[in-house]
Steps between C-alpha positions, in 0.01 A plus 500: 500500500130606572549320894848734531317802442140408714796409802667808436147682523416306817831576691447883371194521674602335800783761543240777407326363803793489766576842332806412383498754150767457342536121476099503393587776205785237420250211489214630323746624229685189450153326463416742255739479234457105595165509396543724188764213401275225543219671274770604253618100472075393511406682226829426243402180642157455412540718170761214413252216547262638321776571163537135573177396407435139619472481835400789720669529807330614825604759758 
C-alpha cells in the first residue's frame, strides 16, 4: 500500500511539472489518504504484535 501512495506522489509531481493541475491535485490526494491508510493498518499492526507477546514483529 505504502509503494501505491509514493507512485501516486511521484506521478503528482510529474504532472505538477508539465503543469497539468488538476490531474497533480488528483494524485497527491489519492496518495494521501493512501498513506494515512497504510499508517492506520502499521500501527493496529504493530500494537497487535506487541498484545501478542512472543515474538515481535518488525516494520
Amino acid at each position: 500500500m505504502l509503494g501505491y501512495a509514493i507512485a501516486f506522489f511521484v506521478v503528482a509531481l510529474v504532472a505538477a511539472f508539465f503543469g497539468f493541475g488538476s490531474i497533480a491535485t488528483g494524485a497527491a490526494g489519492i496518495a494521501k489518504i493512501l498513506f494515512f491508510i497504510f499508517l492506520a493498518l502499521a500501527i493496529v499492526s504493530l500494537v497487535s504484535g506487541m498484545m501478542r507477546g512472543g515474538r515481535r514483529s518488525v516494520l
